[in-house]
C-alpha positions as CSV (number, residue, x, y, z in Angstrom):
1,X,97.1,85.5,43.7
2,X,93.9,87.0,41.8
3,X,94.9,88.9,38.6
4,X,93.4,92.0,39.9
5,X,95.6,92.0,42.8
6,X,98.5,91.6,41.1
7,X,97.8,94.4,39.1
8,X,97.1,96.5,42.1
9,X,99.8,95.4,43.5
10,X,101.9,96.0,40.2
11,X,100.8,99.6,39.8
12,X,101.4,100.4,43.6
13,X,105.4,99.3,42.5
14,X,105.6,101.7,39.9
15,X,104.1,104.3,42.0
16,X,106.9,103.6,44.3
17,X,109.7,103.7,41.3
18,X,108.2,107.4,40.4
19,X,108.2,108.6,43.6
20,X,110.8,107.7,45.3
21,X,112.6,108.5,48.6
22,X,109.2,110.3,49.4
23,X,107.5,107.3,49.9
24,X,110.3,104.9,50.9
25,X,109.4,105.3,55.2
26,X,108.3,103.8,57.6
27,X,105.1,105.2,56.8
28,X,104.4,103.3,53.7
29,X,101.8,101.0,54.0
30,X,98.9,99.4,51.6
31,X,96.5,97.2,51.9
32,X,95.7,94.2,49.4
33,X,93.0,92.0,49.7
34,X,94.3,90.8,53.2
35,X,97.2,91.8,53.1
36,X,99.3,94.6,53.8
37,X,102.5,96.0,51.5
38,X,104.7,97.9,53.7
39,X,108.3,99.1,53.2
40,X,111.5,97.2,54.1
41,X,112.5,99.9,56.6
42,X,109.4,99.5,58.4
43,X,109.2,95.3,58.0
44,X,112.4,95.3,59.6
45,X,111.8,98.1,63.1
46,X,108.3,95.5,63.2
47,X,110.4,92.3,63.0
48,X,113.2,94.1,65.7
49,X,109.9,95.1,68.2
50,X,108.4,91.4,68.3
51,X,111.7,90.1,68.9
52,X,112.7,92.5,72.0
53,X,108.9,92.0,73.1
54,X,108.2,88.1,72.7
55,X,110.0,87.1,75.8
56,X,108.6,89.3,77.4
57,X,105.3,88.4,76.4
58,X,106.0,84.5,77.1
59,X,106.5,85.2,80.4
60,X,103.3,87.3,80.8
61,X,101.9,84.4,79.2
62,X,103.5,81.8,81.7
63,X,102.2,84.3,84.9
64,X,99.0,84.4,83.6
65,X,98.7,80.3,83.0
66,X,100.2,78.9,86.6
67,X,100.7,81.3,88.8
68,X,98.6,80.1,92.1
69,X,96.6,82.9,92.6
70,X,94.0,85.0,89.7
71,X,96.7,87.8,88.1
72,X,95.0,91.1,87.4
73,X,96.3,91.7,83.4
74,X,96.4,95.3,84.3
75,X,98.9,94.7,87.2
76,X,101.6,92.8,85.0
77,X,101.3,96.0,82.6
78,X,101.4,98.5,85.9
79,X,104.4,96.2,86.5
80,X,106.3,96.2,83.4
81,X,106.2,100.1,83.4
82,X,107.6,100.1,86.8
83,X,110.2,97.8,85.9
84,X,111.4,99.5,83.1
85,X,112.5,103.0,85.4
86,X,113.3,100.8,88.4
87,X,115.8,99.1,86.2
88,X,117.7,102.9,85.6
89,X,118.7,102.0,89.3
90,X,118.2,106.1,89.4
91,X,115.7,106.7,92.9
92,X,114.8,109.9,90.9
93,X,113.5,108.5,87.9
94,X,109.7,106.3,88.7
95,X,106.5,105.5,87.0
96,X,103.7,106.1,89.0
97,X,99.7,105.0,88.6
98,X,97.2,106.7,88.8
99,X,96.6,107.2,92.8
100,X,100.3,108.0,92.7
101,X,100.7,110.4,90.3
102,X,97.8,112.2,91.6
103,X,99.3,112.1,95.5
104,X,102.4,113.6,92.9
105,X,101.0,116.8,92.0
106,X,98.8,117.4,95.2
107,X,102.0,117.4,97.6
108,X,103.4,119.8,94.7
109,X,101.0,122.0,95.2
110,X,101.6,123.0,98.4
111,X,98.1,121.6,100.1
112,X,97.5,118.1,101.3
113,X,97.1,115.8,104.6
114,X,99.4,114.2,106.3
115,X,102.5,115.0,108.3
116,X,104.2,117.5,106.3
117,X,107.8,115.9,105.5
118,X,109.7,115.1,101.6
119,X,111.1,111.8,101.3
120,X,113.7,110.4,98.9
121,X,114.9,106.4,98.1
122,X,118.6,107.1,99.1
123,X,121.3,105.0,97.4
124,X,121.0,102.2,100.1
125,X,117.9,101.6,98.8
126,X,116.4,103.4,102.3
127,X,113.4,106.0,102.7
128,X,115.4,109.6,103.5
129,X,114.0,112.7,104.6
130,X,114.8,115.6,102.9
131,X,113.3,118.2,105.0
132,X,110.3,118.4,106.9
133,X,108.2,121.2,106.1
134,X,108.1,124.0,108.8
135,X,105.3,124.3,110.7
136,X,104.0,120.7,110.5
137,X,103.3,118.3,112.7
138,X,106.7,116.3,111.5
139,X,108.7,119.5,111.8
140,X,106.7,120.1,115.5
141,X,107.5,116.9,116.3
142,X,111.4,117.0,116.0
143,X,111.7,115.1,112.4
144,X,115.0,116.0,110.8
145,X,116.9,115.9,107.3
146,X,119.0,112.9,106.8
147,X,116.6,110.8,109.1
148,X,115.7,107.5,107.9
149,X,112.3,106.2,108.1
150,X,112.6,102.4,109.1
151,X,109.0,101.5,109.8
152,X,105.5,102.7,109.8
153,X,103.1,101.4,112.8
154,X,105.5,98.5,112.9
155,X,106.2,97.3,109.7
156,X,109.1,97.9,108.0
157,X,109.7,99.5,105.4
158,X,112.7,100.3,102.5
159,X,112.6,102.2,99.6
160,X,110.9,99.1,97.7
161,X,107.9,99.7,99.2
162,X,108.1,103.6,99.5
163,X,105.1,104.2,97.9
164,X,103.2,101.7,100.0
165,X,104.7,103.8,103.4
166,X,103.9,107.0,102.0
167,X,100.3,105.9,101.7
168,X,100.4,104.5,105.1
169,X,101.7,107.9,106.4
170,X,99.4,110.0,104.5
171,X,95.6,109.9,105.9
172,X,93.1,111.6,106.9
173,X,93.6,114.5,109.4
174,X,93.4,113.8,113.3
175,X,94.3,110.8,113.0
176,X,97.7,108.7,114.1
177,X,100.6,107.2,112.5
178,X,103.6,105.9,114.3
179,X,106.4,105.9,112.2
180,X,110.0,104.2,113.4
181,X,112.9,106.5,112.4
182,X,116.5,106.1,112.5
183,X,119.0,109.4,112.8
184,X,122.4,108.2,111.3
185,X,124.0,111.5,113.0
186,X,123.2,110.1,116.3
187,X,123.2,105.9,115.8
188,X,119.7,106.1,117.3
189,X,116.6,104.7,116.7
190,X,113.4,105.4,118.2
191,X,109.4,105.7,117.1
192,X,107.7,108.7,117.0
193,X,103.3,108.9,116.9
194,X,102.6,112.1,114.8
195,X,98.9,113.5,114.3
196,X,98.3,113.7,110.6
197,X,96.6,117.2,109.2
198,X,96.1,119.5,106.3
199,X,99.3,120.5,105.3
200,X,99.0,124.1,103.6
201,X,102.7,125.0,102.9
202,X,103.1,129.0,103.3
203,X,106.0,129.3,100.9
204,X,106.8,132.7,101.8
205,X,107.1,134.3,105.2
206,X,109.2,137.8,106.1
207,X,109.8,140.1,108.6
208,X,111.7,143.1,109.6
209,X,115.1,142.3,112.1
210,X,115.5,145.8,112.6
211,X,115.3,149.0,110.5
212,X,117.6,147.9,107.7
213,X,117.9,144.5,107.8
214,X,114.7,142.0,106.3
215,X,114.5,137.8,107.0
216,X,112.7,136.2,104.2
217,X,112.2,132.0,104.8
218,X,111.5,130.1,101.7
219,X,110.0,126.9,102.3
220,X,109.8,125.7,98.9
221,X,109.7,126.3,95.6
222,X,106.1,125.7,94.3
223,X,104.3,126.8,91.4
224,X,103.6,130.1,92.9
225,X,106.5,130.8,94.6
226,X,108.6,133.3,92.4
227,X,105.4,135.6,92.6
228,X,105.2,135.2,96.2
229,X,108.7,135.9,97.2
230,X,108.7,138.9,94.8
231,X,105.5,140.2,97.1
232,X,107.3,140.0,100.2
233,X,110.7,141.4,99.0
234,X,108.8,144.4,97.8
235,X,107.1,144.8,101.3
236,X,111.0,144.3,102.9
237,X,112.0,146.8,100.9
238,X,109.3,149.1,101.2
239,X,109.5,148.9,105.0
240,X,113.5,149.8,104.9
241,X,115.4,147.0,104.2
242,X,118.9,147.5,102.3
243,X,120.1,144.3,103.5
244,X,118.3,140.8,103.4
245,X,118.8,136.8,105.3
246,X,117.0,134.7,102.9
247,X,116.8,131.2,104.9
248,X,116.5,127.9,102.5
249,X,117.1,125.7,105.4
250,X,115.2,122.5,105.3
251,X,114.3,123.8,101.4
252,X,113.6,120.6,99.2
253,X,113.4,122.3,96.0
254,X,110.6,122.3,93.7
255,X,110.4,124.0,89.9
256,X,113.2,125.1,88.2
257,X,111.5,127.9,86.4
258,X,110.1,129.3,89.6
259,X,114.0,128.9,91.1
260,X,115.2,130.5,88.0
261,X,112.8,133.6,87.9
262,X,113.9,134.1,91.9
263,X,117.2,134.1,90.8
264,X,117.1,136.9,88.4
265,X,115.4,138.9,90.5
266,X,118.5,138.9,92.7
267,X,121.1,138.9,90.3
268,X,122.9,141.4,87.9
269,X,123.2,140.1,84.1
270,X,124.9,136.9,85.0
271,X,124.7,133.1,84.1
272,X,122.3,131.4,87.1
273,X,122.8,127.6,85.9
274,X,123.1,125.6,82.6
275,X,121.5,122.2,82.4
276,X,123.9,119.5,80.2
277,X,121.6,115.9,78.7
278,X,123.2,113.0,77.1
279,X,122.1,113.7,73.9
280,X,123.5,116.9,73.4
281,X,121.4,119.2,74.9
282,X,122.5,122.2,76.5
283,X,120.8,124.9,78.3
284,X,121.8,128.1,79.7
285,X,119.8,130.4,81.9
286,X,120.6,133.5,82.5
287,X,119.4,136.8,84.2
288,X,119.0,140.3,83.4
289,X,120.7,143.7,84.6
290,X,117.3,144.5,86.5
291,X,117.4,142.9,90.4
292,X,116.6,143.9,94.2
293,X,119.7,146.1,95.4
294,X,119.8,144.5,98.7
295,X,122.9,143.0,100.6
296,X,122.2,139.3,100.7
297,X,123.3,136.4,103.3
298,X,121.8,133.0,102.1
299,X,121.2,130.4,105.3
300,X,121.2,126.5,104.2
301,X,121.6,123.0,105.6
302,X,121.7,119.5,104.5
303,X,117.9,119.8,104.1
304,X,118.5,122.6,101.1
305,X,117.9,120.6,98.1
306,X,117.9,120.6,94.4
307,X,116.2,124.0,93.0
308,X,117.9,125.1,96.3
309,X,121.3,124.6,95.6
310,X,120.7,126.1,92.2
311,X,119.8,129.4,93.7
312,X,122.3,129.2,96.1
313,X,125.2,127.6,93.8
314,X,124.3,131.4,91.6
315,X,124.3,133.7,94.3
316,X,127.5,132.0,95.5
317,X,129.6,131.8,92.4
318,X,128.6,135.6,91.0
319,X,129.4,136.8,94.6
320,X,126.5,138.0,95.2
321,X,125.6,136.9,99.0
322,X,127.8,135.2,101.5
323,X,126.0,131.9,102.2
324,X,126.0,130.6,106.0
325,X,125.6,126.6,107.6
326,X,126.7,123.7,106.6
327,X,126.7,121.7,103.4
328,X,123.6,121.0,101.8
329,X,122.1,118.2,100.3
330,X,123.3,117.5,96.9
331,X,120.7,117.1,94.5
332,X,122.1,118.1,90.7
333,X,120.4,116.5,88.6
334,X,117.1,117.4,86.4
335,X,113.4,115.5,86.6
336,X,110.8,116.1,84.2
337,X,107.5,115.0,85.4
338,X,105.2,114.0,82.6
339,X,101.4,112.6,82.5
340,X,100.6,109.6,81.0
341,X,97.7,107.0,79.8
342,X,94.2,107.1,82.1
343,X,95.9,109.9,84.5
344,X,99.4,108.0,85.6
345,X,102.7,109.6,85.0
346,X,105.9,109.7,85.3
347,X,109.3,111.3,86.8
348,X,112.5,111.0,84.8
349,X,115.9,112.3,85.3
350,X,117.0,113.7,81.9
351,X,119.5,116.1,82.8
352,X,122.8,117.5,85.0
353,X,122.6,121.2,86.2
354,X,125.8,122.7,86.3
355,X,126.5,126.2,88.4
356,X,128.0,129.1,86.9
357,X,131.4,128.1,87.6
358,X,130.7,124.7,86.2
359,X,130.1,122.6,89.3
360,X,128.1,119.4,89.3
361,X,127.2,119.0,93.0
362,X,125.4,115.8,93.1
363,X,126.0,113.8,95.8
364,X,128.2,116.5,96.8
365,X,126.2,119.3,97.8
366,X,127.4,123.1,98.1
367,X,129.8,124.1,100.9
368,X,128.8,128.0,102.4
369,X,131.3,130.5,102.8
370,X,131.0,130.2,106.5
371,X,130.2,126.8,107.8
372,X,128.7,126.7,111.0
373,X,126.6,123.9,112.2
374,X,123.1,124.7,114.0
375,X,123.5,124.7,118.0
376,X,121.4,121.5,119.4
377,X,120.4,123.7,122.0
378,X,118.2,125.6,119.2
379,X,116.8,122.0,118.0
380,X,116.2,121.2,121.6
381,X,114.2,124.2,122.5
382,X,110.1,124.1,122.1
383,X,109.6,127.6,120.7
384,X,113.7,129.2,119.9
385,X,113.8,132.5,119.4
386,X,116.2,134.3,116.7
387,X,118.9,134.5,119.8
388,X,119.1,131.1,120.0
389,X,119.4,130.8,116.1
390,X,123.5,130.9,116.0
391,X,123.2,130.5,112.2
392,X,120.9,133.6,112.1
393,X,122.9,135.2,114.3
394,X,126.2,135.0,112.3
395,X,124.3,136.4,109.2
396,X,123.3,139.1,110.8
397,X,126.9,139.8,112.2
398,X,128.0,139.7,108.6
399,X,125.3,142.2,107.5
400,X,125.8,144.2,110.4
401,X,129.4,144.5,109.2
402,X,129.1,145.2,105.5
């Protein structure tokens, strides 16, 4: 070594000596000649990150040299970020690229084309309907929760390849898709050919029953959605309405925050949920004295998902509605969606939600006060009135009586 770099490199010890801890990170770092002095703490994490990384790296390396075909370098990356939340074996939890992530936030947003249904890898590893969205061509069209889509124009398809099928389904508006579904509920299996569109979700739609009683259906819970049902349930209100049916049948869910404001506006000072994360975290939301004095029956089915069940696991355990159908989905766990590098993102599962009395109902769901299943006949019938609604219809018997 040169004699001047060992005396820069002997003065650059004694400045560690003097100052101490402060220096002694992983932060420390100096350059000599060509070389770089760096602390122990930080030689170490490097040594630990080539060793965890090199394999991988060899076999990138081995692709790259014999595979038969030209690999796109960009593609094994793509990959390896796939593989990495495929591995959590958590259908929740996915890295998407960029066309993905953008398809992501449109179809949160409550405008898009296609057919108008939410889709989930199920535990079998199978594409599942949550809900189709009302008023859609897959809701016109007879598409239910629980159904399982099997093919699309006559290819199979699993949940390995969901975000090839979703693409397939999605397109532009007027045209075709067939898409092969099967309905566990019935053992059948049949294809359907639906007529894509633009699907503008109305979250919120209400009416007046009668002179005292209001319906309010939420759809979903969007990033506008807490305003918007506050809108209508101040029209309800205003028109009369002492007493309310709030349907979140075929309700998939959507942001917390928007559940969560919805929720106080319903609710005395009481807890709504509390969110529990592996490394300790703990969250509790909770709502103020100010709320709608209103009566409340709460419709759901198995197509009443995630933020969903959170409004509906609060209003049930502070006995604040009576909630009428049959057991919903059972969706209790928590996603945060995050951008990433050159417009991807991601969608991880970093939390359980808990309902006031301490539930976790995932894979569970939330049994109503009053279970009763919808009537096929309703299903069955092209344009079903609120007679023919028997869920409805008990809610309102229940209003009627209080």
């Amino acid at each position: 070594m040169r004699k001047s770099n060992v005396v820069i490199l002997s003065i650059f010890l004694v400045l560690i000596s003097v100052m101490g801890t402060f220096f002694v990170t992983n932060f420390i770092e100096l350059t000599v000649g060509d070389k770089v002095v760096i602390s122990r703490e930080s030689m170490d994490a490097y040594q630990k990150l080539y060793s965890a990384y090199s394999e991988v790296n060899d076999l990138k390396s081995y692709i790259e040299t014999n595979y038969y075909k030209e690999v796109d370098d960009e593609l094994l990356y793509e990959g390896m970020k796939k593989g990495m939340f495929e591995v959590l074996n958590d259908p929740y939890s996915v890295f998407m690229n960029a066309e993905e992530f953008s398809s992501y936030m449109e179809s949160s947003s409550g405008e898009y084309p296609g057919i108008g249904i939410y889709l989930t890898p199920n535990d079998n590893n199978e594409i599942e309907i949550v809900s189709p969205i009302e008023d859609t061509p897959a809701d016109r069209v007879g598409l239910q929760a629980k159904d399982l889509i099997v093919a699309v124009n006559g290819e199979e398809v699993n949940a390995d390849v969901m975000d090839d099928a979703i693409s397939k389904i999605k397109g532009e508006p007027g045209t075709a898709v067939t898409i092969t579904i099967y309905r566990p509920a019935k053992r059948e299996k049949f294809d359907v050919e639906i007529v894509r569109a633009w699907i503008d979700v109305k979250v919120v739609k209400s009416r007046m029953i009668d002179d005292e009683i209001g319906y309010l259906r939420l759809s979903m819970f969007d990033e506008n959605a807490a305003e918007e049902f506050k809108k209508h349930m101040d029209e309800l209100v205003s028109q009369g309405a002492s007493k309310v049916v709030i349907d979140l049948r075929q309700n998939p869910g959507g942001y917390l925050d928007q559940c969560v404001e919805i929720a106080d506006s319903l609710l005395g000072k009481n807890l709504i949920v509390y969110t529990d994360s592996r490394n300790g975290g703990h969250e509790s939301f909770e709502s103020d004295a100010k709320h709608y004095d209103v009566k409340m029956a709460i419709l759901v089915d198995e197509g009443s998902a995630s933020a969903s069940e959170i409004l509906t696991g609060a209003l049930k355990d502070n006995q604040a509605a009576t909630i009428i159908g049959v057991t919903t989905f059972g969706k209790g766990i928590v996603q945060v969606v995050r951008p990433y590098l050159d417009d991807t993102g991601y969608k991880l599962t970093t939390a359980q939600y808990f309902t006031p009395n301490g539930e976790n109902i995932h894979g569970i769901g939330i049994e109503p006060d009053i279970v009763i299943p919808l009537d096929d006949a309703y299903l069955e019938k092209e344009d079903p009135t609120d007679e023919d609604d028997n869920q409805l219809q008990k809610a309102l018997e229940i209003l009627r009586a209080e």
